[in-house]
ROMARTI-239031 format. One line per 2 residues: for each residue x, y, z of N, C-alpha, C. Coordinates in steps of 0.001 Angstrom, whole numbers, plus 500000, padded with zeros to 6 digits. Example, Ala and Ser with C-alpha at 12.3 -4.5 7.8 and 13.67 -1.06 7.14 Angstrom:
residues 2
513190:494310:507800:512300:495500:507800:513200:496700:507800 | 512850:497750:507080:513670:498940:507140:512900:500030:507870
***
This chain:
residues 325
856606:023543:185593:855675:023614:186727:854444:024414:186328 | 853259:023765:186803:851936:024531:186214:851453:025126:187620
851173:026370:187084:850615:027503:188515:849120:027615:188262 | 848654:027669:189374:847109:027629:189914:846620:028469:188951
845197:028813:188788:844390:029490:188571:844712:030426:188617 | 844436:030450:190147:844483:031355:191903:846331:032167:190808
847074:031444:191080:848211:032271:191025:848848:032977:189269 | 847798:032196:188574:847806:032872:187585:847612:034607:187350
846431:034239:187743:845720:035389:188028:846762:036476:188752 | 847139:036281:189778:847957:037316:190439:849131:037768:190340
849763:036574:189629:850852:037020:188550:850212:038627:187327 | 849262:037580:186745:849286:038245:186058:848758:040063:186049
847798:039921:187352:847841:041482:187752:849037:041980:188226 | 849986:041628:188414:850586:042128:189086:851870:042723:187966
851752:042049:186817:852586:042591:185469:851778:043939:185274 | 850763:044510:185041:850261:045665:185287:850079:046662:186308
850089:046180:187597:850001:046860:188719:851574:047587:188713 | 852612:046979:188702:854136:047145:188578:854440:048638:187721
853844:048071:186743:854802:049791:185582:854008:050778:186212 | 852574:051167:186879:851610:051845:187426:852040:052369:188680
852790:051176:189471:853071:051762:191198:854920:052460:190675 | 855273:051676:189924:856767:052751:189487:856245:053844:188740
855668:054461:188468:855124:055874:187410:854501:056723:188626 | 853409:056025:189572:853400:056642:190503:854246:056990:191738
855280:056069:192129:856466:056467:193058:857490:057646:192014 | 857570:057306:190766:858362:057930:190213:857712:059822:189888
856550:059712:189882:855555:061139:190399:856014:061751:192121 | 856149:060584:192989:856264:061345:194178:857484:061951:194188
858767:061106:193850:860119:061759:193740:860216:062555:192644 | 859624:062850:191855:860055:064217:191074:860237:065525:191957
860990:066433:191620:862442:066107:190382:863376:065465:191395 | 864174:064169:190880:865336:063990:191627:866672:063904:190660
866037:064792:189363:867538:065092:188327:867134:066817:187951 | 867691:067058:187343:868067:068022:186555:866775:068305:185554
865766:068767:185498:865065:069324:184215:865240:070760:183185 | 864822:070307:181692:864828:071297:181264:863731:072158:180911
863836:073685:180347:862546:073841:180043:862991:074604:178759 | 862552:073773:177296:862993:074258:175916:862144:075215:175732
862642:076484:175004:861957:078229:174524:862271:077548:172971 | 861524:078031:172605:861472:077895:170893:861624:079043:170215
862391:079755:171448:862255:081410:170588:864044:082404:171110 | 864979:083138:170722:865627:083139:170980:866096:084086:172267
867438:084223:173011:867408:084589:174409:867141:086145:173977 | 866483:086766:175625:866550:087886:175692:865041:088410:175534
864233:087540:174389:863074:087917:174812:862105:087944:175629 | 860467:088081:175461:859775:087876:176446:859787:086041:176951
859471:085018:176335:859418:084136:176391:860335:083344:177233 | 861973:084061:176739:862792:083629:177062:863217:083949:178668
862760:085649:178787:863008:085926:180097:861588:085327:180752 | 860555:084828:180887:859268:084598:181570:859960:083595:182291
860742:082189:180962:860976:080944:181265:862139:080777:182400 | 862812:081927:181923:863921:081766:183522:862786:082430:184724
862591:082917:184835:861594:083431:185872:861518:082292:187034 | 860241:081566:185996:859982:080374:186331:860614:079285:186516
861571:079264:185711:862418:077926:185924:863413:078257:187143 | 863997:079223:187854:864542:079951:188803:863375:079493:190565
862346:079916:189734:861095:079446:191342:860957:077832:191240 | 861250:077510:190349:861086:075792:190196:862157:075334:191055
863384:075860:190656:864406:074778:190876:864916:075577:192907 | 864222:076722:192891:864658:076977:194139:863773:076400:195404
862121:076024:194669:861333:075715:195443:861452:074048:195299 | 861575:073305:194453:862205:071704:194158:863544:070883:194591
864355:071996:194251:865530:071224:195063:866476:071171:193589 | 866154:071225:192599:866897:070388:191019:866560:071833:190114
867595:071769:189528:868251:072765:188227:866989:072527:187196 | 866225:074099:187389:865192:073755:185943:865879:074466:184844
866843:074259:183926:867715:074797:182624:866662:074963:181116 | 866806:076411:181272:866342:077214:179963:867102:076436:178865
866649:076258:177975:867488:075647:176387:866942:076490:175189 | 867216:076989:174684:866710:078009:173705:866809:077435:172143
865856:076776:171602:865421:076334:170566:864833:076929:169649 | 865498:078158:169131:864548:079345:168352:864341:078579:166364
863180:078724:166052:862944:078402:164676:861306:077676:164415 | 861346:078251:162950:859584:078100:162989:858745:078055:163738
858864:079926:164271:857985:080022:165178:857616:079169:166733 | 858540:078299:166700:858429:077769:168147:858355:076259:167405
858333:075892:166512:857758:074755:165976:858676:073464:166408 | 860033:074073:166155:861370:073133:166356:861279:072943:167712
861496:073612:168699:861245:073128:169955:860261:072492:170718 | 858782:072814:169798:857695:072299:170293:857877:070374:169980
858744:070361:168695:859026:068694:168239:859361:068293:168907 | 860840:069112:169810:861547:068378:170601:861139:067554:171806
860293:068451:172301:859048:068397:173684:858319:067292:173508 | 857367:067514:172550:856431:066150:171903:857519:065031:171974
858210:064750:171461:858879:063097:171364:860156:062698:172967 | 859725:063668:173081:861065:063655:174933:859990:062814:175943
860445:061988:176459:859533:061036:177346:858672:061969:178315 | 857506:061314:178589:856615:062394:179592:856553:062058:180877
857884:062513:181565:858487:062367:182532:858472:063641:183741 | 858513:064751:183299:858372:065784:183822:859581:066516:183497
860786:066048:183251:862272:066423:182950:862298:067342:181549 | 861797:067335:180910:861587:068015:179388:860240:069152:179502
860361:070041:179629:858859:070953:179571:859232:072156:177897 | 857994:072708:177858:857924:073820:176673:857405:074376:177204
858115:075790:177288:857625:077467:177040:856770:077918:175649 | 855215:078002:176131:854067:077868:175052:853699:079246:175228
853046:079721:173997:852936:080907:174022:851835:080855:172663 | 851381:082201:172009:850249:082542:171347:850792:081979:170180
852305:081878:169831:852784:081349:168471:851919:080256:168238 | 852405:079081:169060:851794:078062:169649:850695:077802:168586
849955:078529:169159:847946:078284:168880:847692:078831:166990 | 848736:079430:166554:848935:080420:165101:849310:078727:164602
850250:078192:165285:850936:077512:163967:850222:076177:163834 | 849329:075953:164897:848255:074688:164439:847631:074761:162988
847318:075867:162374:846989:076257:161423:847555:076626:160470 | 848532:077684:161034:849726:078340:159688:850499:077290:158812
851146:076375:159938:851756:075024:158924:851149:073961:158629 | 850869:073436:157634:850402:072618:156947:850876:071301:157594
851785:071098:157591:852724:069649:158008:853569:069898:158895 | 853021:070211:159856:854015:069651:161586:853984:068232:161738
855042:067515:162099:854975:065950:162768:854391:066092:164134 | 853611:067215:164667:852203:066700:165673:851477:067406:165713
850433:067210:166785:849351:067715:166916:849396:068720:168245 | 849553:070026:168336:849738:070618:169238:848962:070387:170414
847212:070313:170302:846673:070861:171264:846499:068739:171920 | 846849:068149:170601:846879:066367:171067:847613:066133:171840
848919:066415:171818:850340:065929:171796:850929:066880:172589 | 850198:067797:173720:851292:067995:174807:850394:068156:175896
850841:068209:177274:849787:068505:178476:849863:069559:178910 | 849301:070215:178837:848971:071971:179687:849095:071496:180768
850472:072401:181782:850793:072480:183294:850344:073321:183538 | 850831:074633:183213:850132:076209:183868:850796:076844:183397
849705:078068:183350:849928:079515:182550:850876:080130:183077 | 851552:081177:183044:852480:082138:183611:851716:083586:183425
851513:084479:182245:851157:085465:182103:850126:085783:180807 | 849194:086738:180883:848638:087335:179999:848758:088971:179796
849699:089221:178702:850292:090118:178133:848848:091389:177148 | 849118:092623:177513:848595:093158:176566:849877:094296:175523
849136:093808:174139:850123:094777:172931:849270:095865:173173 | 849734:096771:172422:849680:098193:172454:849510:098999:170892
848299:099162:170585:848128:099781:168974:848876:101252:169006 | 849839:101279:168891:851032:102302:169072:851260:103076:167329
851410:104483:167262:851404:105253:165674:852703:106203:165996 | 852979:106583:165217:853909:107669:165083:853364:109176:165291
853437:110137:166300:852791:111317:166768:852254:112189:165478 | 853150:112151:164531:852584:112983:162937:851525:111685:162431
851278:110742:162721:850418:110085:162130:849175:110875:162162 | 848313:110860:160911:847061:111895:161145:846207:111200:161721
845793:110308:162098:845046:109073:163174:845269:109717:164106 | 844507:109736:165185:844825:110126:166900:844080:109370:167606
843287:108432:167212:842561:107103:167905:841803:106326:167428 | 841372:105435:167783:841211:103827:166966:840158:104625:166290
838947:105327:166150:837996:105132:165289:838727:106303:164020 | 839774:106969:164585:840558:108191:162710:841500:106611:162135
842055:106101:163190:842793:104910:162017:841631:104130:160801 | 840569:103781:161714:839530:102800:160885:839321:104310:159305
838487:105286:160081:837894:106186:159115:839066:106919:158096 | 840715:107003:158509:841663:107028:157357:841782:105670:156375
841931:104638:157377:841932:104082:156087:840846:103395:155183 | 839696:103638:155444:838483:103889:154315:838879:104595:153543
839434:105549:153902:839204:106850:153138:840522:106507:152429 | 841488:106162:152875:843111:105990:151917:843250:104311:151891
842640:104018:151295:842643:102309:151008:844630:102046:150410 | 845367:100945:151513:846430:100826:150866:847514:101618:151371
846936:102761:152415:848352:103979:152788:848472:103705:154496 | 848093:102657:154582:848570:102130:156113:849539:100793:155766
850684:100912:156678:851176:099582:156733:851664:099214:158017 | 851498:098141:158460:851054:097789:159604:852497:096800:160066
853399:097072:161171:854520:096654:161120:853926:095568:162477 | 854762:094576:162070:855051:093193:163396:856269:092497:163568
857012:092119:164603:857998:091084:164503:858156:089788:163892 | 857126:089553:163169:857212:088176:162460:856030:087909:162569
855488:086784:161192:854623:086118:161062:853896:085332:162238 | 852670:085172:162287:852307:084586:163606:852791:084887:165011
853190:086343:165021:853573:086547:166437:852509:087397:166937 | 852059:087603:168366:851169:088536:168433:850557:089173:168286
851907:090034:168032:851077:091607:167436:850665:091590:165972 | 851288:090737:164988:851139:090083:163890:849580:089720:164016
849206:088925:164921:847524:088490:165125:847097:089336:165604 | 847608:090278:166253:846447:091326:167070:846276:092361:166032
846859:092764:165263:846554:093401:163747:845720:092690:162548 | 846049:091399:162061:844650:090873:161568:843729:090246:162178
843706:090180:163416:842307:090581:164051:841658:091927:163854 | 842103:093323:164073:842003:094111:163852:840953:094366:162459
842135:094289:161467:841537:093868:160222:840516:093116:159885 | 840452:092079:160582:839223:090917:160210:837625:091828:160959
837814:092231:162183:836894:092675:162501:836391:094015:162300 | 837285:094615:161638:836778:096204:161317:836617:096076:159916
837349:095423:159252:837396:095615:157595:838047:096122:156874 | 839157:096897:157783:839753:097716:156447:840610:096864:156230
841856:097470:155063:842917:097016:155165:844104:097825:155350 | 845315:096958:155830:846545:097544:156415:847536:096455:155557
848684:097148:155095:849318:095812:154575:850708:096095:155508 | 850990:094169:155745:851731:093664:156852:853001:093924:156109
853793:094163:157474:855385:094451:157064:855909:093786:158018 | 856908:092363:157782:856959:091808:159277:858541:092182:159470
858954:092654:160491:860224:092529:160161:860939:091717:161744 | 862269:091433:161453:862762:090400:162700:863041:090292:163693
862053:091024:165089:862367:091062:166077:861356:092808:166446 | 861436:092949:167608:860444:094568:167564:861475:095369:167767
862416:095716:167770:863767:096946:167785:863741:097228:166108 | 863488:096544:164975:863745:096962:164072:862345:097602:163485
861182:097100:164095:859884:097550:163377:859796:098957:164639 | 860524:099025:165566:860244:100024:166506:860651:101266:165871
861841:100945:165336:862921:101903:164536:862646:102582:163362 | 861748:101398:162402:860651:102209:160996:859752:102963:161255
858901:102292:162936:857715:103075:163104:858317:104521:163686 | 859474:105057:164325:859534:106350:164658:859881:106720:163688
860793:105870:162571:860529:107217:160959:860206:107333:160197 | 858676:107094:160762:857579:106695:159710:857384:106000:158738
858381:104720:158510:858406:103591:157231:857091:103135:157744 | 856303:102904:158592:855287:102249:158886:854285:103315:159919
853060:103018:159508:852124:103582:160615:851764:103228:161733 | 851540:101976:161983:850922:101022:163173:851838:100052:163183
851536:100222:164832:852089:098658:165649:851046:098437:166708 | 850850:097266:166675:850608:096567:167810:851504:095595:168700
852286:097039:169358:853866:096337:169920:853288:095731:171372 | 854126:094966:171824:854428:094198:172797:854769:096175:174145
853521:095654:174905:854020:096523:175990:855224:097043:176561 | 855941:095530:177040:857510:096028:177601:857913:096305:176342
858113:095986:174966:859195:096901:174138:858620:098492:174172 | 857523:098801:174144:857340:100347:173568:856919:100773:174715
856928:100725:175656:855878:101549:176889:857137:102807:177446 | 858105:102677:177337:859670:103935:177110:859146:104935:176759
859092:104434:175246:858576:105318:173569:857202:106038:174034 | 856471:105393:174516:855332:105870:174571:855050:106868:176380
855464:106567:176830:855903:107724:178145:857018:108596:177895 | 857661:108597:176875:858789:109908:176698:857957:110412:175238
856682:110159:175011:856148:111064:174003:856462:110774:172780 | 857385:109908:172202:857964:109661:170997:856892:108998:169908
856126:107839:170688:854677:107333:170021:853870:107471:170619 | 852769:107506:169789:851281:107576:170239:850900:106381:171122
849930:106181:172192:849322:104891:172467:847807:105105:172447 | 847441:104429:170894:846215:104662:170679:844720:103782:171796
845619:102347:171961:844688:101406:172596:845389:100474:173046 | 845049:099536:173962:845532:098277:174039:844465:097344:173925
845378:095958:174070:844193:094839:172793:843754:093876:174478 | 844002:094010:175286:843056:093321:176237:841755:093619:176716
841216:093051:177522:839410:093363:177470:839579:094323:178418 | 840503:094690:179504:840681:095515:180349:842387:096641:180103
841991:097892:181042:843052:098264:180380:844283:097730:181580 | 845286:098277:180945:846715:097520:181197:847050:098950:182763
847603:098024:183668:848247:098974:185040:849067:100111:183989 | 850187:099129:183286:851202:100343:183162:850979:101621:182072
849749:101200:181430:849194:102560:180967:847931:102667:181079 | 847616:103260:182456:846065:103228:183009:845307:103786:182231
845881:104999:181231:845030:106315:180775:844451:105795:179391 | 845140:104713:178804:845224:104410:177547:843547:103209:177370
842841:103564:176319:841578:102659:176685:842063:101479:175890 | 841004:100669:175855:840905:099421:175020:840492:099118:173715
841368:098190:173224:840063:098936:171627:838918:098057:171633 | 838322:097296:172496:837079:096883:172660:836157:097615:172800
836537:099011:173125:835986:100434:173492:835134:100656:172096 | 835857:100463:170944:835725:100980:169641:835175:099685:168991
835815:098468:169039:835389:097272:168128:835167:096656:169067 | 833395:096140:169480:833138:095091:170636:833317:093600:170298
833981:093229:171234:834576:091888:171304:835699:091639:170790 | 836409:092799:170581:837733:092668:170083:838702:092724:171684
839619:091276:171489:840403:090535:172602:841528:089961:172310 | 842864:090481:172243:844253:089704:172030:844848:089978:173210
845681:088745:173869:846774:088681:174722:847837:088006:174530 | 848642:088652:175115:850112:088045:174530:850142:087086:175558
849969:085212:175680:850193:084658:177232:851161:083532:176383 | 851447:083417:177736:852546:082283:178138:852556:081245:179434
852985:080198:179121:852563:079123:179685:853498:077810:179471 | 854053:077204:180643:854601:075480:180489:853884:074387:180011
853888:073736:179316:853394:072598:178882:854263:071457:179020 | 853980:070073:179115:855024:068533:178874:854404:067925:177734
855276:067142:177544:854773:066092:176494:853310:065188:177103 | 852430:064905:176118:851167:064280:176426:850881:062988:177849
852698:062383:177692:851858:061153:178813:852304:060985:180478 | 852590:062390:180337:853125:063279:181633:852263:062397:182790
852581:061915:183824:852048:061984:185026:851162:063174:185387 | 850009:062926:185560:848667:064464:186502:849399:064539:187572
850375:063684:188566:850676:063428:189701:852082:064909:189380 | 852746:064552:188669:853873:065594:188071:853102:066884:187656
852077:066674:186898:851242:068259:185847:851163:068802:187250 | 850296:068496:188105:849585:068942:188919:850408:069532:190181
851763:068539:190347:852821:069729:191536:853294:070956:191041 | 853646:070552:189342:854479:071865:188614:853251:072621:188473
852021:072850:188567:851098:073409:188617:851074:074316:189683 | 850696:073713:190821:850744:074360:192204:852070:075099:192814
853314:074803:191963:854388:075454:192695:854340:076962:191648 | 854218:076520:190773:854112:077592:189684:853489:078437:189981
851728:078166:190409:851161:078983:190469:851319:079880:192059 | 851875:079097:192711:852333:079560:193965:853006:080788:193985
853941:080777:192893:854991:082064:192484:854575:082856:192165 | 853527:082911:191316:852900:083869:190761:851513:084470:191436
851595:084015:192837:850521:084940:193609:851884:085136:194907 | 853143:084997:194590:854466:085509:195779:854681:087182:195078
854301:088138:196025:854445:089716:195899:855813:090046:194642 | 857238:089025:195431:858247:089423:194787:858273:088839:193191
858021:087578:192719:857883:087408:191582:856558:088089:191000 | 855583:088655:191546:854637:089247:190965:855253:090972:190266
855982:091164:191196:856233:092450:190864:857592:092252:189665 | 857990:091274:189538:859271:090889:188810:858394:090853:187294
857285:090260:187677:856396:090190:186054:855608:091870:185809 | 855369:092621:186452:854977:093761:186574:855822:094784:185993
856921:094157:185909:857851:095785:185826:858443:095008:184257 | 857632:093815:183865:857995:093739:182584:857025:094000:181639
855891:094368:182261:854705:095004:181856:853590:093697:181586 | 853875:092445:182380:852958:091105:182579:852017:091221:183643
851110:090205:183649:850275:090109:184883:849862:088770:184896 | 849911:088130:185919:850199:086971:186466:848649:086172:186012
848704:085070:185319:847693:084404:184499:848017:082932:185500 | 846453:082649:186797:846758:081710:187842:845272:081225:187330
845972:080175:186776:844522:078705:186473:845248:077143:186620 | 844157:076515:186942:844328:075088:186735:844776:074294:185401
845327:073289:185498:846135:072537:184569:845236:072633:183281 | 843746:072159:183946:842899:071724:182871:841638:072855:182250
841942:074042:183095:841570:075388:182417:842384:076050:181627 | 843753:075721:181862:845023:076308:180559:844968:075406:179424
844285:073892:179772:844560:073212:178708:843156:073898:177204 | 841981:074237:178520:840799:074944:177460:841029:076148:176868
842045:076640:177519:842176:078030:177293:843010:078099:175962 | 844184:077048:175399:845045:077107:174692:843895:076403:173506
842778:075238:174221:842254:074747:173069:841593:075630:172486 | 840726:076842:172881:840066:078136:172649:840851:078899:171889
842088:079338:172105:842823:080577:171663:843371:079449:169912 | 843672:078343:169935:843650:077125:168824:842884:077868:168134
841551:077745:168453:840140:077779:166965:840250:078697:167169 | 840140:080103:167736:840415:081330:167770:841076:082121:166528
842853:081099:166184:843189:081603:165662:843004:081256:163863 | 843036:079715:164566:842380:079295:162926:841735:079945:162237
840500:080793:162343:839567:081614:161838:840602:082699:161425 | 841209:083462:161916:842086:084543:161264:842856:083939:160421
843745:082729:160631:844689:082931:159732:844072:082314:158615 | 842860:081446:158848:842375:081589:157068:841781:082067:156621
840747:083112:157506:840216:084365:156641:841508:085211:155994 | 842522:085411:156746:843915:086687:156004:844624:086077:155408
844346:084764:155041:845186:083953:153996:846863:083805:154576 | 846771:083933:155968:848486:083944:155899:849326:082608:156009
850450:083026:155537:851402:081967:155104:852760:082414:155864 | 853204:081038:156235:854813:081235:156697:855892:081707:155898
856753:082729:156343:857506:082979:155774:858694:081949:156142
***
């Protein structure tokens, strides 16, 4: 049987209209299963505790189980794979963070393209580290660290939890913009670089707030500066080191992302519920007392923000030559 023109035609829109009106009904009923949200980093940390946070306001404000999965290895890299190739459905999300934006650059051969190949939902927090010394350190603030080590080229060593982690970048930033040098000591996790820096195996950290802010209110370390453009609530007294090096800016943030062919209809609810939580008093203060502060932007201002903090980091890690361990 031969069909009209006329009904050609409307057949044949209608093979396209079809997968379009199911993607969009299938946007309105989200979630009506179970989602996860993969950490690429292991339990207990910041990342890991942010992601229950959030995945806790998801699934209480949605109706459906948002389940933490903890995918720790190369730097977030393994879990970030997993994310990229998981259908972009809304059911699969990644806990993104500053690693993130390091390893576009640090690894040579990832099977994707970070800032291509996933969709920025929304931020959660922007974290400030803490340029933290040991009290006998003869430094007592950012401009005796710079002017010791001119003067002792080689007798600073500069401790971090691992390659491409934060404080890892918020130290050769440091470096890149002042000039001296500090040589890196990374060791696995911040309890063990916390532990050298009180007996003096190391001089500097640029620790993660919630690990050292204890240490540093019971007097044990110094808090020379913190690395945000403003200073931090939980140590009001403590300045910035933008104070000392202008335009010097690191934050520790974190943020959900999906795989690239996510529904806007999906980005954009997990957007608004998210960000909903994070202007609610009680989860605000839940990120507060971990020494966070609530980072509330649009889908497609987190997506600039991650593409920014990207080239950001590129420039450091190939001016400091660093390499994955």
């Amino acid at each position: 049987m031969k069909l009209s023109r006329r009904r050609f035609f409307q057949f044949a829109a209608s093979t396209v209209v079809l997968p379009i009106a199911s993607r969009i009904a299938g946007a309105q009923d989200y979630p009506s299963r179970p989602a996860r949200i993969i950490v690429g980093f292991s339990a207990g940390g910041a990342p890991d505790i942010l992601a229950r946070l959030i995945g806790q306001w998801l699934s209480d404000r949605l109706g459906e189980p948002f389940v933490v999965e903890n995918r720790p290895g190369a730097s977030g890299s393994i879990a970030t794979e997993a994310v990229v190739l998981a259908p972009g459905d809304g059911y699969t999300l990644l806990l993104v963070a500053l690693p993130h934006a390091v390893n576009a650059t640090l690894y040579q051969n990832l099977p994707y393209n970070f800032v291509r190949d996933i969709a920025p939902v929304a931020a959660i927090s922007r974290d400030p580290d803490v340029m933290i010394v040991n009290p006998s350190f003869a430094a007592k603030t950012v401009p005796e660290v710079i002017s010791f080590a001119n003067a002792n080229p080689g007798k600073i060593n500069m401790a971090s939890p691992g390659v491409g982690s934060s404080p890892h970048m918020a130290g050769e930033l440091f470096k890149f913009m002042t000039g001296i040098e500090m040589t890196h000591v990374a060791y696995r996790g911040s309890a063990p670089a916390l532990t050298d820096l009180l007996g003096g195996q190391v001089q500097v950290y640029f620790a993660p707030i919630s690990a050292s802010i204890e240490y540093v209110k019971a007097g044990k370390l110094r808090a020379l500066a913190v690395t945000t453009s403003s200073r931090a609530e939980a140590l009001p007294d403590v300045p910035v080191i933008s104070d000392f090096v202008p335009g010097y800016e690191v934050s520790a943030w974190y943020g959900i992302a999906a795989p690239k062919n996510t529904p806007m209809e999906i980005v954009n609810k997990l957007n608004t519920v998210i960000n909903a939580g994070l202007i609610n008093p009680e989860l605000k203060a839940r990120l507060a007392d971990l020494g966070s502060s609530a980072f509330v932007v649009s889908a497609s201002e987190f997506s600039k923000f991650i593409a920014s903090e990207t080239d950001k980091w590129a420039k450091v890690v190939k001016f400091a030559g660093i390499q994955p361990q």
